[in-house]
BATI-894897 format. One record per atom (N, C-alpha, C): residue number from 1; residue in one letter; chain; atom name; y, z, x. Coordinates in steps of 0.05 Angstrom, whole numbers, plus 5000, padded with zeros to 4 digits. Layout:
{ropa=NUM; kemar=a; lose=A; marpa=CA; yy=Y; zz=Z; xx=X}
...
This chain:
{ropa=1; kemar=x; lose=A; marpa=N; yy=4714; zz=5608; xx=1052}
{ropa=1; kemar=x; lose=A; marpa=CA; yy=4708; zz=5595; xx=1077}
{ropa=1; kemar=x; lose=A; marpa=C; yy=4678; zz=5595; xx=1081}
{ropa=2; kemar=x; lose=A; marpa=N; yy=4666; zz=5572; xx=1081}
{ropa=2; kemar=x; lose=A; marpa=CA; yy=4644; zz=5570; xx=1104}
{ropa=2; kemar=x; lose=A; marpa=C; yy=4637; zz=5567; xx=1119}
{ropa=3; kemar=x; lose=A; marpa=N; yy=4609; zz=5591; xx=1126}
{ropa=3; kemar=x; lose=A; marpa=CA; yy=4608; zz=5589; xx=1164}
{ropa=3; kemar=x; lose=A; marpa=C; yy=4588; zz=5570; xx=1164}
{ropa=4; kemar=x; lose=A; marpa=N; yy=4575; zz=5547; xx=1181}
{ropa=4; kemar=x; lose=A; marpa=CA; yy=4560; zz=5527; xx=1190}
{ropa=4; kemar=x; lose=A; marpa=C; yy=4555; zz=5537; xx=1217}
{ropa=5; kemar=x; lose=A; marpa=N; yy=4513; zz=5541; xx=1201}
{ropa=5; kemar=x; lose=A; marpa=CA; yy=4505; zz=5553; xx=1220}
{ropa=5; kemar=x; lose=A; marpa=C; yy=4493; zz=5532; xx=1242}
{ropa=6; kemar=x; lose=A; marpa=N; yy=4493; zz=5510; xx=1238}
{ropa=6; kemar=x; lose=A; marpa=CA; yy=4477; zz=5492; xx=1254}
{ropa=6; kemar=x; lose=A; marpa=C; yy=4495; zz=5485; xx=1279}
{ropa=7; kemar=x; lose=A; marpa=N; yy=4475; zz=5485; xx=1300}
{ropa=7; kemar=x; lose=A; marpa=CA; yy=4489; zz=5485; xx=1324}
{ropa=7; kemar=x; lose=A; marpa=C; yy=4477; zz=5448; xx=1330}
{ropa=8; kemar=x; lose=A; marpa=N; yy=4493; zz=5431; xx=1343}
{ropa=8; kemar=x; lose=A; marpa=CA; yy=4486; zz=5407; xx=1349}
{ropa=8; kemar=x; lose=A; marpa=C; yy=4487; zz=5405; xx=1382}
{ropa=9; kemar=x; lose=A; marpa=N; yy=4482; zz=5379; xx=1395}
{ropa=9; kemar=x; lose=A; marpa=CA; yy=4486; zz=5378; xx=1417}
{ropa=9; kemar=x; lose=A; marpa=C; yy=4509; zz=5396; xx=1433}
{ropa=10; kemar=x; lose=A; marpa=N; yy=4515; zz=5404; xx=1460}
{ropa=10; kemar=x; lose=A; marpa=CA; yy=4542; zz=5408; xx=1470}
{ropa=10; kemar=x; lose=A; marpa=C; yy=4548; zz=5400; xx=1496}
{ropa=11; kemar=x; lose=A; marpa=N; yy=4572; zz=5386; xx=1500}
{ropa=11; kemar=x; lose=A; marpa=CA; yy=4568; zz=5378; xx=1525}
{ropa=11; kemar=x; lose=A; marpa=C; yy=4551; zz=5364; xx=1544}
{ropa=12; kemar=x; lose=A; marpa=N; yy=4539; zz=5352; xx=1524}
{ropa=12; kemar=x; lose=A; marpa=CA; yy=4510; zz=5336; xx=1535}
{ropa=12; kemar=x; lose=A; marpa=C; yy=4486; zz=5348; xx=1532}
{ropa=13; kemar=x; lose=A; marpa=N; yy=4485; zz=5368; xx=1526}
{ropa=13; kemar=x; lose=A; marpa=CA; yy=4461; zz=5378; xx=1535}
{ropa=13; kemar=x; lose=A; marpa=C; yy=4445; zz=5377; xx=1508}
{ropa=14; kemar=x; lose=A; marpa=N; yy=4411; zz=5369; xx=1510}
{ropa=14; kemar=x; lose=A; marpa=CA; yy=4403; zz=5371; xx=1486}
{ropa=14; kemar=x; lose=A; marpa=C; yy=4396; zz=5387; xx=1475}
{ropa=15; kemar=x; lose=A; marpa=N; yy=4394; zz=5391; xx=1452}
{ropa=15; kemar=x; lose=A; marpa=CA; yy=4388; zz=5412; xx=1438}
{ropa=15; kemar=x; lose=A; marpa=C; yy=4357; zz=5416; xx=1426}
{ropa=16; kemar=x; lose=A; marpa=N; yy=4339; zz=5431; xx=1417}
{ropa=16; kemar=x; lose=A; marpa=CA; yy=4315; zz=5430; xx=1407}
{ropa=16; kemar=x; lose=A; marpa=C; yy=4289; zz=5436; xx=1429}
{ropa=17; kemar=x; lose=A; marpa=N; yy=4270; zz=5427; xx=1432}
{ropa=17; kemar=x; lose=A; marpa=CA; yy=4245; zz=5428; xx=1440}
{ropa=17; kemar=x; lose=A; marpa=C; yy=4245; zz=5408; xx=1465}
{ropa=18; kemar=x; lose=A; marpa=N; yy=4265; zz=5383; xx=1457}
{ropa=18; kemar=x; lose=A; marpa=CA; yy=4261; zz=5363; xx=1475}
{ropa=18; kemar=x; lose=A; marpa=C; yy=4270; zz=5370; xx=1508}
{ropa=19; kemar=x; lose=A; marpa=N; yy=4283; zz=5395; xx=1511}
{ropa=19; kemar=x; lose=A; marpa=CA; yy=4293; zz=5407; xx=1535}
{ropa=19; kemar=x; lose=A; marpa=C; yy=4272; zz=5414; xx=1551}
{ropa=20; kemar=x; lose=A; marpa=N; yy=4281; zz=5405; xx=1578}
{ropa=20; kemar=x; lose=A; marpa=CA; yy=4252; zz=5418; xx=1599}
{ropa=20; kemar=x; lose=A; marpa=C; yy=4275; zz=5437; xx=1615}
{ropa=21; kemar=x; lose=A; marpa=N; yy=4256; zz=5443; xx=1627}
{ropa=21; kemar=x; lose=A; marpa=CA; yy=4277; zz=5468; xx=1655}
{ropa=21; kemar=x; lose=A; marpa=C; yy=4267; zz=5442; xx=1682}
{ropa=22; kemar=x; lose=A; marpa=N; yy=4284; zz=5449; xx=1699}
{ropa=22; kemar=x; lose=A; marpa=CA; yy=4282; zz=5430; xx=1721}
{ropa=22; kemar=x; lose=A; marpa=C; yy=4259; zz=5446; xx=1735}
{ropa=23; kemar=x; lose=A; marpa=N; yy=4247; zz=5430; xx=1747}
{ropa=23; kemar=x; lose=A; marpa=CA; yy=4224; zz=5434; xx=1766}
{ropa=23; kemar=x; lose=A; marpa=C; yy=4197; zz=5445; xx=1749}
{ropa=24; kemar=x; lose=A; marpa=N; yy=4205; zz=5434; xx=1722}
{ropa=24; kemar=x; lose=A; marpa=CA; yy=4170; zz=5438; xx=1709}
{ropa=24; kemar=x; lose=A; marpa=C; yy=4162; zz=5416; xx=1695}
{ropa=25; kemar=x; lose=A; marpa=N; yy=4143; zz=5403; xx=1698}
{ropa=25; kemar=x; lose=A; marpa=CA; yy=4133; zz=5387; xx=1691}
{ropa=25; kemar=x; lose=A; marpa=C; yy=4109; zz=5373; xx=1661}
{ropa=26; kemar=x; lose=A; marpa=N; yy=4111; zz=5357; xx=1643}
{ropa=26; kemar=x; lose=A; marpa=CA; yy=4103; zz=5361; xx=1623}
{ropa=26; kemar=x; lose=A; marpa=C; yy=4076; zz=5358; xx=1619}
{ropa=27; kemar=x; lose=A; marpa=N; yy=4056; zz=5353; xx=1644}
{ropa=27; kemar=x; lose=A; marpa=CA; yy=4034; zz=5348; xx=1652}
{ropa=27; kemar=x; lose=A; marpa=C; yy=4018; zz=5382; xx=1644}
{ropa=28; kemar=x; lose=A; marpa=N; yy=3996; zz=5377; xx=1616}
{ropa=28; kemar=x; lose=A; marpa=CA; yy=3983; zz=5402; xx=1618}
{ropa=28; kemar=x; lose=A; marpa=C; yy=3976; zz=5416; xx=1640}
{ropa=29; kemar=x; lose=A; marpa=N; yy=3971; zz=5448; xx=1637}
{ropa=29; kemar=x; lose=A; marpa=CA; yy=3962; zz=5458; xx=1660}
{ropa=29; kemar=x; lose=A; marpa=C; yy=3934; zz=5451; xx=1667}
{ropa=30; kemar=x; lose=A; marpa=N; yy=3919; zz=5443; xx=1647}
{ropa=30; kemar=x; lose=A; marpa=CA; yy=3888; zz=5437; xx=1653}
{ropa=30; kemar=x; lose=A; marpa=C; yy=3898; zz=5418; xx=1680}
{ropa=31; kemar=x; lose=A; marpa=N; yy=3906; zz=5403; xx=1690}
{ropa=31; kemar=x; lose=A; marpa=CA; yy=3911; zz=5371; xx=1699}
{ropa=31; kemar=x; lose=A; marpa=C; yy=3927; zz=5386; xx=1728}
{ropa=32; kemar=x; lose=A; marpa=N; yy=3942; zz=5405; xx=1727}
{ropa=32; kemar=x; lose=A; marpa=CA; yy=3955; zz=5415; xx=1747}
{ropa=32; kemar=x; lose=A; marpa=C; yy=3937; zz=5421; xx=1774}
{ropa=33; kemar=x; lose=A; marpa=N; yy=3942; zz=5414; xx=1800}
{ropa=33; kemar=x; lose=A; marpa=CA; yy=3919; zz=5417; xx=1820}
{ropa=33; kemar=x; lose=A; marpa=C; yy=3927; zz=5443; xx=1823}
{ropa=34; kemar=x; lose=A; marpa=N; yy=3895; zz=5466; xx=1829}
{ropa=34; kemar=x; lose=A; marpa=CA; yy=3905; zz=5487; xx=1839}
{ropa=34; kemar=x; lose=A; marpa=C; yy=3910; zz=5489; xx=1864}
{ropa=35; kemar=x; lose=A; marpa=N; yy=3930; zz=5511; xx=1879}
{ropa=35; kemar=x; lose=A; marpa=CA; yy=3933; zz=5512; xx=1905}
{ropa=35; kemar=x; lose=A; marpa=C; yy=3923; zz=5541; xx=1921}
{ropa=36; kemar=x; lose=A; marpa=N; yy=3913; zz=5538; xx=1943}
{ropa=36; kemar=x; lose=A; marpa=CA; yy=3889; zz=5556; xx=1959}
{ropa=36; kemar=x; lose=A; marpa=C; yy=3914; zz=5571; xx=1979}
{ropa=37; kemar=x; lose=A; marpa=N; yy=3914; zz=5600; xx=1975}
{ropa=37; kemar=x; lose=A; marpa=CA; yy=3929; zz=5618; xx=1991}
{ropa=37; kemar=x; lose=A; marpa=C; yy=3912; zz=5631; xx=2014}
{ropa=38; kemar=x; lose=A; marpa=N; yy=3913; zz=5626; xx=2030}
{ropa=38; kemar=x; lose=A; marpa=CA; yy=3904; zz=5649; xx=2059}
{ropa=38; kemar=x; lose=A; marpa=C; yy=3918; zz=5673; xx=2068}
{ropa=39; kemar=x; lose=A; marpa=N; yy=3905; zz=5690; xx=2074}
{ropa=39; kemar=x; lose=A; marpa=CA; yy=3917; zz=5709; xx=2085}
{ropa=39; kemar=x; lose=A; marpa=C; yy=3920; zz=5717; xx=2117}
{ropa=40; kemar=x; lose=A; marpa=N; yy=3940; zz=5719; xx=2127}
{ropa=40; kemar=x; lose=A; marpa=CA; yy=3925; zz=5722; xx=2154}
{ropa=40; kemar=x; lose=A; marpa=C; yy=3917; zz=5752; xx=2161}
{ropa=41; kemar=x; lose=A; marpa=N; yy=3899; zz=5753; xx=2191}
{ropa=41; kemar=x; lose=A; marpa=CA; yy=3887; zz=5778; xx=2193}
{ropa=41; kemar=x; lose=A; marpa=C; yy=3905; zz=5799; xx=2189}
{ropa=42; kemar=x; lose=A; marpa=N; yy=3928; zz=5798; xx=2199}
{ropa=42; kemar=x; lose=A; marpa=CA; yy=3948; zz=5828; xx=2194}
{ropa=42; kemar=x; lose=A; marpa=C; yy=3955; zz=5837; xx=2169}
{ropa=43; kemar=x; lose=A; marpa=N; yy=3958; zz=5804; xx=2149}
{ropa=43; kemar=x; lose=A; marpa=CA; yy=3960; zz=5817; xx=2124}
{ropa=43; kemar=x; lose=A; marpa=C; yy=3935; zz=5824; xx=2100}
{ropa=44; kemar=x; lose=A; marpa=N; yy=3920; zz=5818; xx=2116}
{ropa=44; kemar=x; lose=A; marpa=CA; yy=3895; zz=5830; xx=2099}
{ropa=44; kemar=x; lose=A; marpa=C; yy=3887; zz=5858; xx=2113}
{ropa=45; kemar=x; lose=A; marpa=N; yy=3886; zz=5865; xx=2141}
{ropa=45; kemar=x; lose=A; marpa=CA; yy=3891; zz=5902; xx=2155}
{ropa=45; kemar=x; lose=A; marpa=C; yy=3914; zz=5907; xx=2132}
{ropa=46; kemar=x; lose=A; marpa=N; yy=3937; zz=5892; xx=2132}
{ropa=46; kemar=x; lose=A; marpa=CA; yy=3950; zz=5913; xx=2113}
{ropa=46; kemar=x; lose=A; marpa=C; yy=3945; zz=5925; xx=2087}
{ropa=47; kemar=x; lose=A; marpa=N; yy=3934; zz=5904; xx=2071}
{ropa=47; kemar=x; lose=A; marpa=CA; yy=3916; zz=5918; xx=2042}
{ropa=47; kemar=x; lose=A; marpa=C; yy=3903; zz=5935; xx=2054}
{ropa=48; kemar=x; lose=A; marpa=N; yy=3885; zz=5926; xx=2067}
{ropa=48; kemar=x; lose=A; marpa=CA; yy=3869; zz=5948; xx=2073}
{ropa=48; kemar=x; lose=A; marpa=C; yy=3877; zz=5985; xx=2086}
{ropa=49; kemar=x; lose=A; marpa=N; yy=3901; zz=5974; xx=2090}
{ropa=49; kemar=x; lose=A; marpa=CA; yy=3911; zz=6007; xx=2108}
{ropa=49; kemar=x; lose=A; marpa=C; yy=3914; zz=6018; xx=2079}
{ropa=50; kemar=x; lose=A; marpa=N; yy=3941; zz=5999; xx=2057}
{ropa=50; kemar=x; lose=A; marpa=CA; yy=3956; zz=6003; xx=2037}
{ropa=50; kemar=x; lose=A; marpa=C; yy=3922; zz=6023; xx=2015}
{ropa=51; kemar=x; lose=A; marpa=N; yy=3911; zz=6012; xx=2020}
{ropa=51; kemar=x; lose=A; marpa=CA; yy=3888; zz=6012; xx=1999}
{ropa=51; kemar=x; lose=A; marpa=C; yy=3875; zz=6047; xx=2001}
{ropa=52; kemar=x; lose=A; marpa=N; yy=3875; zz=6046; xx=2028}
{ropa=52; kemar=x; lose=A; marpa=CA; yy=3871; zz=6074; xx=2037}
{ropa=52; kemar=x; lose=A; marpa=C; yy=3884; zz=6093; xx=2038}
{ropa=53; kemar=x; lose=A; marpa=N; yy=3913; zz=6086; xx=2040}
{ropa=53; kemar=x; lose=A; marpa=CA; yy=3932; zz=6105; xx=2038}
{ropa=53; kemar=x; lose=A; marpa=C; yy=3937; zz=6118; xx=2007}
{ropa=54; kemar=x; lose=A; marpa=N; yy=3925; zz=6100; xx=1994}
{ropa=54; kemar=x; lose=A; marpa=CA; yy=3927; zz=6107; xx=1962}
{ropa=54; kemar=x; lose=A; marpa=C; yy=3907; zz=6132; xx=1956}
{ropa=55; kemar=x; lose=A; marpa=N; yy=3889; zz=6141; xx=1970}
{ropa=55; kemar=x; lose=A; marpa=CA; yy=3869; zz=6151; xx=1968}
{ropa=55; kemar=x; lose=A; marpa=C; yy=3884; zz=6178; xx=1976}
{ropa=56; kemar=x; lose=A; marpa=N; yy=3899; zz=6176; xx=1991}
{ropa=56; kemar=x; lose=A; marpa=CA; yy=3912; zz=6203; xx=2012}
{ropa=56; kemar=x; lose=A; marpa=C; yy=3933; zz=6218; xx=1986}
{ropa=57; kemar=x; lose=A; marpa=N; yy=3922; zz=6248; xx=1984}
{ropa=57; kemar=x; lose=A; marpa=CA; yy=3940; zz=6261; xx=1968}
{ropa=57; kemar=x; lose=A; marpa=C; yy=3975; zz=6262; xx=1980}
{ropa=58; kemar=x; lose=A; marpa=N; yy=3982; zz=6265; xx=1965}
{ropa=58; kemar=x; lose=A; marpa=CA; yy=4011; zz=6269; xx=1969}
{ropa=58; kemar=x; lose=A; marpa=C; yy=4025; zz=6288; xx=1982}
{ropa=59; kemar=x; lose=A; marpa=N; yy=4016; zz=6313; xx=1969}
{ropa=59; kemar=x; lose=A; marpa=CA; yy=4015; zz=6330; xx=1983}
{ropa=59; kemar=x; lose=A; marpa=C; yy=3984; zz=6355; xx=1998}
{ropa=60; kemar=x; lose=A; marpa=N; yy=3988; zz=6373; xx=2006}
{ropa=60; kemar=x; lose=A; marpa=CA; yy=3971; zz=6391; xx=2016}
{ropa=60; kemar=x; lose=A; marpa=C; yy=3975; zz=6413; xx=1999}
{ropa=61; kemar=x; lose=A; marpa=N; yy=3941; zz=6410; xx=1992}
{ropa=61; kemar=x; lose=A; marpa=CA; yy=3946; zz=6438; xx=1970}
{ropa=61; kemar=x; lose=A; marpa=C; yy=3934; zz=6460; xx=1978}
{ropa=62; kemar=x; lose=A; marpa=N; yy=3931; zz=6454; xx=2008}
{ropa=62; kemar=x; lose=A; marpa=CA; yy=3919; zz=6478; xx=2013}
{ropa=62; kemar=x; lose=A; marpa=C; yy=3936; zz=6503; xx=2026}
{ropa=63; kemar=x; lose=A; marpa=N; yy=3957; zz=6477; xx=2038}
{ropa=63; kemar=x; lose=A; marpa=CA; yy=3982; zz=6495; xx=2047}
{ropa=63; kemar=x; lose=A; marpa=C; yy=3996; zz=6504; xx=2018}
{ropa=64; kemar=x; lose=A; marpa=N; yy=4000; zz=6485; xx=2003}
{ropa=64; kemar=x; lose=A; marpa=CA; yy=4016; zz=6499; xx=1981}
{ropa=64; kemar=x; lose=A; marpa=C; yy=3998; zz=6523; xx=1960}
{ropa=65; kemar=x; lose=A; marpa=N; yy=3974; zz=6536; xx=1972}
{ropa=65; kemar=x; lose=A; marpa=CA; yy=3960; zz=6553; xx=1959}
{ropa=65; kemar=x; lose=A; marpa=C; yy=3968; zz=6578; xx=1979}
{ropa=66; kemar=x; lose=A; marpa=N; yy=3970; zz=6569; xx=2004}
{ropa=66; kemar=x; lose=A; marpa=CA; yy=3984; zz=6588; xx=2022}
{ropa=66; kemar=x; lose=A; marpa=C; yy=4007; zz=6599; xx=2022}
{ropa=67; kemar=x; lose=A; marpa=N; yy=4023; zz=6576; xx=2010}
{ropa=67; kemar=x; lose=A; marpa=CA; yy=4046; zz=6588; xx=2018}
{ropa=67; kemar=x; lose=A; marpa=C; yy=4048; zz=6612; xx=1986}
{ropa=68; kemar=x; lose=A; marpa=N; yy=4045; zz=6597; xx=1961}
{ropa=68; kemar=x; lose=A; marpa=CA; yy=4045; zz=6604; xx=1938}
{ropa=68; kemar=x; lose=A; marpa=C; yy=4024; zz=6641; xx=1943}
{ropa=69; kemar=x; lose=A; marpa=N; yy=4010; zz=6639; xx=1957}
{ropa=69; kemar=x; lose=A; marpa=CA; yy=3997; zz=6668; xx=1963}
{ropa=69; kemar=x; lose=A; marpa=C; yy=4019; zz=6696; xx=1978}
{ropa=70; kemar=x; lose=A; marpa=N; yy=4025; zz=6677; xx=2000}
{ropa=70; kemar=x; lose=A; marpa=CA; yy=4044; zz=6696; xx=2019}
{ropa=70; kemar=x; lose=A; marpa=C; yy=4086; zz=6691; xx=1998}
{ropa=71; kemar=x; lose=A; marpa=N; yy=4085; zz=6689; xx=1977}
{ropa=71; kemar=x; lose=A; marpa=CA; yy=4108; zz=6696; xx=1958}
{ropa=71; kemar=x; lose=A; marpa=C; yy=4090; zz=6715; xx=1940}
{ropa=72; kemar=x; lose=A; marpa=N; yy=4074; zz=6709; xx=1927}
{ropa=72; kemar=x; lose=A; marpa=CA; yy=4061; zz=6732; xx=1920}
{ropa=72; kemar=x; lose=A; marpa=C; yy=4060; zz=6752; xx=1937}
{ropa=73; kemar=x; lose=A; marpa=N; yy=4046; zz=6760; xx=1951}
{ropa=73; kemar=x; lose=A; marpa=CA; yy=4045; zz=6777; xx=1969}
{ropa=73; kemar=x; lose=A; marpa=C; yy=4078; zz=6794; xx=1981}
{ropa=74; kemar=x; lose=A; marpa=N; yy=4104; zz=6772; xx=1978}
{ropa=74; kemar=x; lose=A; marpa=CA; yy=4118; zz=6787; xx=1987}
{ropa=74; kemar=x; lose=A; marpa=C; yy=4134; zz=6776; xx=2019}
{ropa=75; kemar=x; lose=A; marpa=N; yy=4104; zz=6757; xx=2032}
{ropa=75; kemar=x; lose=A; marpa=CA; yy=4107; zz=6751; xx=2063}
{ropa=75; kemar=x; lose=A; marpa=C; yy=4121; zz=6729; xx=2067}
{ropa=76; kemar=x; lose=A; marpa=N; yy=4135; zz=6709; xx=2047}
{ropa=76; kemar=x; lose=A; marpa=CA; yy=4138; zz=6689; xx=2053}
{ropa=76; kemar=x; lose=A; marpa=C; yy=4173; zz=6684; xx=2053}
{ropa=77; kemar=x; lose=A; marpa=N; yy=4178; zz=6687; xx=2079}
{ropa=77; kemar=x; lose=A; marpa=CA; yy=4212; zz=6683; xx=2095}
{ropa=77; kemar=x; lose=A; marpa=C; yy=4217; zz=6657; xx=2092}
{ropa=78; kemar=x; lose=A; marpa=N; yy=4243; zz=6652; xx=2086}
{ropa=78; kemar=x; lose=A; marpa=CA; yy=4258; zz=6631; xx=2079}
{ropa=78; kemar=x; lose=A; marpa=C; yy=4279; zz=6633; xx=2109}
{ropa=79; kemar=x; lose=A; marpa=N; yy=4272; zz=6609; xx=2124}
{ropa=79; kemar=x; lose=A; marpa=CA; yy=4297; zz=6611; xx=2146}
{ropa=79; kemar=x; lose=A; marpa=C; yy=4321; zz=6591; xx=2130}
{ropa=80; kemar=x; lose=A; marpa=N; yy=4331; zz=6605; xx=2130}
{ropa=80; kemar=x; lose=A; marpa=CA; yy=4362; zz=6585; xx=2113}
{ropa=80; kemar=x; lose=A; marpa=C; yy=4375; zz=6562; xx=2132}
{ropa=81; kemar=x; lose=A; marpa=N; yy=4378; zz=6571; xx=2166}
{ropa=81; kemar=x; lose=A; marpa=CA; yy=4383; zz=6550; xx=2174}
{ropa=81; kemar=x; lose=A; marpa=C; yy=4364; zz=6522; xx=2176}
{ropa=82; kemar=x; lose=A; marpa=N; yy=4339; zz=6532; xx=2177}
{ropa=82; kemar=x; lose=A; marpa=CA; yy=4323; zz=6505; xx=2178}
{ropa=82; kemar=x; lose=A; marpa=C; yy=4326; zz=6485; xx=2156}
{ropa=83; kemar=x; lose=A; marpa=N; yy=4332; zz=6506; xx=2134}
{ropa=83; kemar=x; lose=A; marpa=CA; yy=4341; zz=6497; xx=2098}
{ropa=83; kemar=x; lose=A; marpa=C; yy=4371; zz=6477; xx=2103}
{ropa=84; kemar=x; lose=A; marpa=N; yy=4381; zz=6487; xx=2115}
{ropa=84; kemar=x; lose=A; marpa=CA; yy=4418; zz=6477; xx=2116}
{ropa=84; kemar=x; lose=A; marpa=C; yy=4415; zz=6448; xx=2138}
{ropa=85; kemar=x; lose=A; marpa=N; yy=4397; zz=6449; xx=2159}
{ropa=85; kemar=x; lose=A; marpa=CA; yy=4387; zz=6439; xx=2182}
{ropa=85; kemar=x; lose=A; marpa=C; yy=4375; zz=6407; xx=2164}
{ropa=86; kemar=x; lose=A; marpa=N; yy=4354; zz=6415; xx=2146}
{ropa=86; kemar=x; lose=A; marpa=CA; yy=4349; zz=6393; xx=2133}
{ropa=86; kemar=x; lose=A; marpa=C; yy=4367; zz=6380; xx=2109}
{ropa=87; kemar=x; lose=A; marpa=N; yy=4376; zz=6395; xx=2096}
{ropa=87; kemar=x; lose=A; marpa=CA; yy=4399; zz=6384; xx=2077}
{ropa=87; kemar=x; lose=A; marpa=C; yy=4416; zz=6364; xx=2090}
{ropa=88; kemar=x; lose=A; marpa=N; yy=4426; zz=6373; xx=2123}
{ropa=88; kemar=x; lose=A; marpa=CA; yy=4447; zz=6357; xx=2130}
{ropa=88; kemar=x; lose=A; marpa=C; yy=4437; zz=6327; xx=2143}
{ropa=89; kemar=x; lose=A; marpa=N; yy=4407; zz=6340; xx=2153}
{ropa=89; kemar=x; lose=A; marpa=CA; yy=4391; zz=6313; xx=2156}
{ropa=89; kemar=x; lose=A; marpa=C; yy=4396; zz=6301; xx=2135}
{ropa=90; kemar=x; lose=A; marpa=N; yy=4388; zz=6304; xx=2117}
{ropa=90; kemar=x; lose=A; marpa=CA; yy=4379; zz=6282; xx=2085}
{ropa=90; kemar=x; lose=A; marpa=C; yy=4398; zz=6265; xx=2085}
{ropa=91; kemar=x; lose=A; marpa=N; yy=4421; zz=6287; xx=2083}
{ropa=91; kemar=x; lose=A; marpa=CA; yy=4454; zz=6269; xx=2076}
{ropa=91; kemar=x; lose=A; marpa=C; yy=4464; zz=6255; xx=2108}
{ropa=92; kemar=x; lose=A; marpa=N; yy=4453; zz=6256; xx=2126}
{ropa=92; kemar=x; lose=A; marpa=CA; yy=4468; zz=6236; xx=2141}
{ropa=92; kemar=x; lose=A; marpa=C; yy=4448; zz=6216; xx=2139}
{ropa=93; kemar=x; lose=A; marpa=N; yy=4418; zz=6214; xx=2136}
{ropa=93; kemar=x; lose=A; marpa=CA; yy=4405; zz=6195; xx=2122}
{ropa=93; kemar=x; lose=A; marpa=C; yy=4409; zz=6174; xx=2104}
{ropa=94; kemar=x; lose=A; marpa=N; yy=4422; zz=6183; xx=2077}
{ropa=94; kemar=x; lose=A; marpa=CA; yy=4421; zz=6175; xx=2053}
{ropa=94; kemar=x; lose=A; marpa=C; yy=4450; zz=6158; xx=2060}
{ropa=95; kemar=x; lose=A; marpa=N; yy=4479; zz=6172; xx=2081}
{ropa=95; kemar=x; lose=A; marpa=CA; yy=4501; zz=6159; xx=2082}
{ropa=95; kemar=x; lose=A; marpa=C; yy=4493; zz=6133; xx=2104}
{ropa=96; kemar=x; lose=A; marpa=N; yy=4479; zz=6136; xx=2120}
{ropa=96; kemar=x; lose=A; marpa=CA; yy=4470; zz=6120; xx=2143}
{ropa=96; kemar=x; lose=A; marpa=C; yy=4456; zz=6087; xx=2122}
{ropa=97; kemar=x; lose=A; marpa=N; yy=4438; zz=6094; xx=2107}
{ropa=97; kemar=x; lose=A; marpa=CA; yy=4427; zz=6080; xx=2094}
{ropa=97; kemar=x; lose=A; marpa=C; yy=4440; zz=6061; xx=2065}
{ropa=98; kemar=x; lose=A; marpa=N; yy=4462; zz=6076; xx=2057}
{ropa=98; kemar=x; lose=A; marpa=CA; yy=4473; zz=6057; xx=2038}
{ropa=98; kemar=x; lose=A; marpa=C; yy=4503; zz=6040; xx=2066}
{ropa=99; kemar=x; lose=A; marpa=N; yy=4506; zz=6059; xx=2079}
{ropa=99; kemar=x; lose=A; marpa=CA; yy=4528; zz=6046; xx=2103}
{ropa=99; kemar=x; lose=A; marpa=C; yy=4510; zz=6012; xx=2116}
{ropa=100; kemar=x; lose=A; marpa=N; yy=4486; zz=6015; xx=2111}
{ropa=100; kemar=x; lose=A; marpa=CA; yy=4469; zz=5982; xx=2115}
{ropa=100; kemar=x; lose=A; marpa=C; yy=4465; zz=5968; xx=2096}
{ropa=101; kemar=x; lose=A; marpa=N; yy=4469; zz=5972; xx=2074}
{ropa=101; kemar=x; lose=A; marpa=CA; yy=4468; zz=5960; xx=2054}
{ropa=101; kemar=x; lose=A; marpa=C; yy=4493; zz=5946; xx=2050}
{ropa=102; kemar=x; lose=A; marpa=N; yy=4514; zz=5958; xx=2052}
{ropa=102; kemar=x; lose=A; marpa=CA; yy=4546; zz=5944; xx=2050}
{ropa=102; kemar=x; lose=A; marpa=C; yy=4548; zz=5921; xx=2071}
């Protein structure tokens, strides 16, 4: 048995190089007019907030030198309900948030 690898037209459609995609045109890009974007003032404050906020550490290392001192030390209490308090936050969060998505 032979397999025949050549694929030909199908269903109309052509086959090869001669195919365009709809909505592009065969006109080089040199020849293409460029087009001029503005921004308005709020969205240029917003780079600018975004831009600054990048600068901002993530966290505080000055607290986390504190706290990392007072576990050394021995001083550093764990309240479990504030621990259980935020867990249950998270998860009525996380269920609240895929419940908007559906």
């Amino acid at each position: 048995m032979k397999i025949d690898n050549s694929v030909g037209s199908v269903g109309g459609v052509p086959s090869g190089e001669s195919r365009q995609r709809p909505g592009k045109s065969s006109t080089p890009s040199s020849e293409v007019p460029s087009e001029k974007v503005e921004l308005s003032s709020l969205a240029a404050r917003m780079q600018e907030v975004e831009a600054a906020l990048a600068n901002v550490p993530v966290a505080d290392s000055g607290r986390i030198a504190e706290i990392k001192q007072a576990m050394a030390e021995g001083r550093f209490q764990v309240d479990a309900s504030k621990v259980a308090d935020g867990l249950i936050e998270s998860v009525k969060q996380m269920i609240a948030s895929q419940a908007r998505r559906a």
